[in-house]
N, C-alpha and C positions, 0 to 999 in steps of 0.2 A: 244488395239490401239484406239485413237479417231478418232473422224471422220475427213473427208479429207476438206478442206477449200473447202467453195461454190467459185463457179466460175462465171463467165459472163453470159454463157451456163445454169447457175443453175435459174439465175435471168430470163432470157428469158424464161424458161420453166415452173415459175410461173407464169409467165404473161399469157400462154394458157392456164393452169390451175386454174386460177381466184385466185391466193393465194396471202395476201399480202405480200409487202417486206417491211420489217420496214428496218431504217438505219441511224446511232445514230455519232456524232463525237465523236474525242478523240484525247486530242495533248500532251498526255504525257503517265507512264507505268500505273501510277495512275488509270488516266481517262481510258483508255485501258482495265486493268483489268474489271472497271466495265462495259465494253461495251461488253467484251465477255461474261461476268457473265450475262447478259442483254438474251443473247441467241437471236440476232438482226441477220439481213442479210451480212449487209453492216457495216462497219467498216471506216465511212470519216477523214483520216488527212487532215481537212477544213483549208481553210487559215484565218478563223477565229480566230485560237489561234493567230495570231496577237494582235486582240482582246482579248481573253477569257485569255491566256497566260503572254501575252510578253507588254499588257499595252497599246497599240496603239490604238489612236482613230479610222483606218480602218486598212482594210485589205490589205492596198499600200505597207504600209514599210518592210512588212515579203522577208527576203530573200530566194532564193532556195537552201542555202546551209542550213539556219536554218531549213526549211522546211524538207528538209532529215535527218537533224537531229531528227524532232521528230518524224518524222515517221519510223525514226530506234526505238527509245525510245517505241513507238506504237506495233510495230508490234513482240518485243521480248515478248509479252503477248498477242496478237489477234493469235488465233488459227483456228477456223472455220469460222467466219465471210469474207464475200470478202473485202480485205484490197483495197482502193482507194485513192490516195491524189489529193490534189489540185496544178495543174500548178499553182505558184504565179506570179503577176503582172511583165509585161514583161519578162518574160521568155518562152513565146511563140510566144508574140507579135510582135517580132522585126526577124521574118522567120523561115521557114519550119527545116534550118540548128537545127540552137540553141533552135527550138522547139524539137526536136529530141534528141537530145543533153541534155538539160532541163529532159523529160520523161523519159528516157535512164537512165536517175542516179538513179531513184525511181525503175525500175524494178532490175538492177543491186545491186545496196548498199543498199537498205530496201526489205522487202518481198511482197511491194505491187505489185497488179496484175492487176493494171490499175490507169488510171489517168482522173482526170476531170479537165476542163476549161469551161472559159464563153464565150459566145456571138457566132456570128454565119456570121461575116462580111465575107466579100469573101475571104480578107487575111487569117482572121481565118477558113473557110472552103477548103484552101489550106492547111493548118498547120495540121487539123484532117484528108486530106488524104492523107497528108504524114507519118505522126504518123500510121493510120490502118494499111496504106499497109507496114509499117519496123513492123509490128508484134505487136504495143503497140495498147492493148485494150482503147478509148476511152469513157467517159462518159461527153453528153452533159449539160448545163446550160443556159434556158434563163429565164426572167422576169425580176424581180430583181436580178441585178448583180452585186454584191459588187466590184469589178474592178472599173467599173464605176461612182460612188459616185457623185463623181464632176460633171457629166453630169446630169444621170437620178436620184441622189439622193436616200434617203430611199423609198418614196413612193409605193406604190401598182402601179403598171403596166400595158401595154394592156389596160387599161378603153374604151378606142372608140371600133369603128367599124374597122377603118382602122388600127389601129397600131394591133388589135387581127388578124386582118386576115394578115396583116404582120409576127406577133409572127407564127403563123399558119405555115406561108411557111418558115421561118425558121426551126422551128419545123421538118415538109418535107426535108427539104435538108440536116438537121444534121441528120436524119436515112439516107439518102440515100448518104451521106459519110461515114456510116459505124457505127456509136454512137451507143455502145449497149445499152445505156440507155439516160433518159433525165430526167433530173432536172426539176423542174418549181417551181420560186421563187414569191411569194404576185401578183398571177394572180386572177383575177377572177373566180371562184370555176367553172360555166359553160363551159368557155372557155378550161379550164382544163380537164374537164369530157369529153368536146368533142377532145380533142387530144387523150387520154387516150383510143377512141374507132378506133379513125383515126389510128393511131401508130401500127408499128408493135414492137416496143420496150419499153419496162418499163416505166413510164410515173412517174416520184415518186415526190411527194410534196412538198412543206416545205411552207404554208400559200395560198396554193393553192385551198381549199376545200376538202373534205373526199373522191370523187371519182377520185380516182386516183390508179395507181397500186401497190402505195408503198409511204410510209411519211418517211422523214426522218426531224430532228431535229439538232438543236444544243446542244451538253447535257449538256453544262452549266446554259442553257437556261433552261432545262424542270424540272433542276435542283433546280431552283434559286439560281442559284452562279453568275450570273452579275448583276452587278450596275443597269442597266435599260434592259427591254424585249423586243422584237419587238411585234407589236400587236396582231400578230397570235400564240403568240404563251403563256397560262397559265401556269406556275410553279405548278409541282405537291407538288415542296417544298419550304421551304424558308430556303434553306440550308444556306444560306451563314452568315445570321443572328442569324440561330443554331449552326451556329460553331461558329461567334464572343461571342455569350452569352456564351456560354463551355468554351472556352478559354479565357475569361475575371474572367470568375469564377475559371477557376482552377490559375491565377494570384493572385485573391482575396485571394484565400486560402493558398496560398504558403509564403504571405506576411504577414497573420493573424494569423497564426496558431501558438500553443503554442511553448514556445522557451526549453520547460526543457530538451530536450536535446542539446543543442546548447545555452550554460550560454552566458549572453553579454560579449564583450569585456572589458575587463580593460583598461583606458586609460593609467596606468603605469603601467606594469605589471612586477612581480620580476624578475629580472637578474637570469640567472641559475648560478649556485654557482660552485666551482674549487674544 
C-alpha cells in the first residue's frame, strides 16, 4: 500500500520541525503526473492554467466549472501530495453563500482537500470564516495577487513601510480566521522572513526570498514551457523550445525521408480490367 496523502495537519507539523515544503502546480494528468513524480508537498490546481493552459492573458477568464474540471483531470494521478485549488475570480467574491458553494464543489467532485484565494479585504475575511467553520480547509494569499491585475499590476509588492506593515496585519488576521497556510507572492525577501518567524502557519513563497517555510512555483515556469517568466523566477530548462526543435525535426523527417516503399502516384493510373 502507498502512503496516505499529506494533510493540512502534515504541513503545519513541518513548519515546527523546520522542514521545507516545496509545492509545484499542475492543471492537467500530464502536468500532474510529473508533479507526483516530483515527490513535492503540495500539489496547486493554480488558476494560472488560464495562463499556462487555456491561452489567456490573466487569470480573470478561467471559469469554476473549468476549474473543477482540471482538477478532476489532476487529481486522477496526485497521490500523496496535499491536492489544493484555486477559488477563481468571483466565485468567492460576490458572498459567504456562493463562496461555500464555489469550495464545496472542489472537495465534493475532485479529491482536493483544500482551497486557496487571494486577498484579505474584510469581505474576503468573512468568506474564509465561513468557509473554516463549514469544514473547508483554507489556504491564504497576499502580495501579488493575480485577481487583481487591473489594480496592483505585475509588479513586486509591500515596497514602503506602511503598505509591509499593512501586508503584516493581514498576514495576522488571515491566521487568526483560521488559514492553515499563507502564500506570499514578489514581497520583499525581509518582510517575508519576518512573517515566517511572526506566523504560526506555513509561510510558503513564490518570489518572496529563500527564508520562508516552504517555495512553491509555477511548473510551467521552472520548466520553461511559457512564452515569457516572471522575474523571480529562472528556468531550470528550456523545454518548450526542446520540444519545438524535436518536433520540427521529426516533421523534417517524415517529409524527407526516402519514399521506396511508398512509389509516387501515377497521374493516370490503369483501370482494373473485368
Amino acid at each position: 500500500m502507498g502512503r496516505l496523502p499529506l494533510t493540512t495537519r502534515d504541513l503545519q507539523n513541518y513548519k515546527r520541525q523546520g522542514r521545507i515544503i516545496t509545492a509545484l502546480t499542475a492543471w492537467d494528468a500530464l502536468s500532474g503526473a510529473w508533479v507526483e513524480a516530483s515527490g513535492c508537498d503540495v500539489a496547486l490546481v493554480g488558476d494560472s492554467l488560464a495562463m499556462v493552459s487555456l491561452g489567456y492573458p490573466t487569470t480573470l477568464p478561467v471559469s469554476l466549472g473549468a476549474m473543477v474540471h482540471h482538477a478532476q483531470a489532476v487529481g486522477r494521478v496526485i497521490h500523496r501530495p496535499l491536492l489544493v485549488a484555486d477559488l477563481p475570480f468571483l466565485s468567492y467574491q460576490c458572498g459567504a453563500e456562493q463562496a461555500v458553494a464555489a469550495a464545496g464543489r472542489f472537495l465534493k467532485e475532485t479529491p482536493c482537500q483544500a482551497v486557496k484565494l487571494e486577498g484579505a479585504e474584510p469581505e474576503t475575511m468573512a468568506v474564509i470564516s465561513r468557509l473554516v467553520r463549514t469544514g473547508i480547509p483554507v489556504m491564504g494569499h497576499l502580495g501579488l495577487t493575480p485577481q487583481s491585475v487591473h489594480r496592483l499590476g505585475w509588479g513586486r509588492q509591500a515596497c514602503s513601510a506602511s503598505d509591509q506593515e499593512r501586508l503584516r496585519q493581514k498576514a495576522l488576521d488571515l491566521q487568526q480566521q483560521g488559514c492553515f497556510a499563507l502564500v506570499l507572492e514578489h514581497i520583499p525577501s525581509a518582510l517575508a522572513s519576518g512573517l515566517r518567524r511572526e506566523l504560526n502557519i506555513p509561510v510558503i513563497g513564490i518570489g518572496a526570498g529563500p527564508d520562508c517555510d516552504g517555495q512553491i512555483l509555477v511548473t510551467a515556469d521552472l520548466l520553461g514551457l511559457t512564452p515569457s517568466q516572471p522575474p523571480f523566477v529562472k528556468p531550470r530548462l528550456q523545454a518548450a523550445e526542446m520540444f519545438k526543435q524535436e518536433l520540427r525535426g521529426w516533421c523534417h523527417e517524415q517529409r524527407h525521408r526516402e519514399q521506396t516503399a511508398r512509389p509516387p502516384r501515377e497521374d493516370n493510373p490503369p483501370r482494373p480490367g473485368y
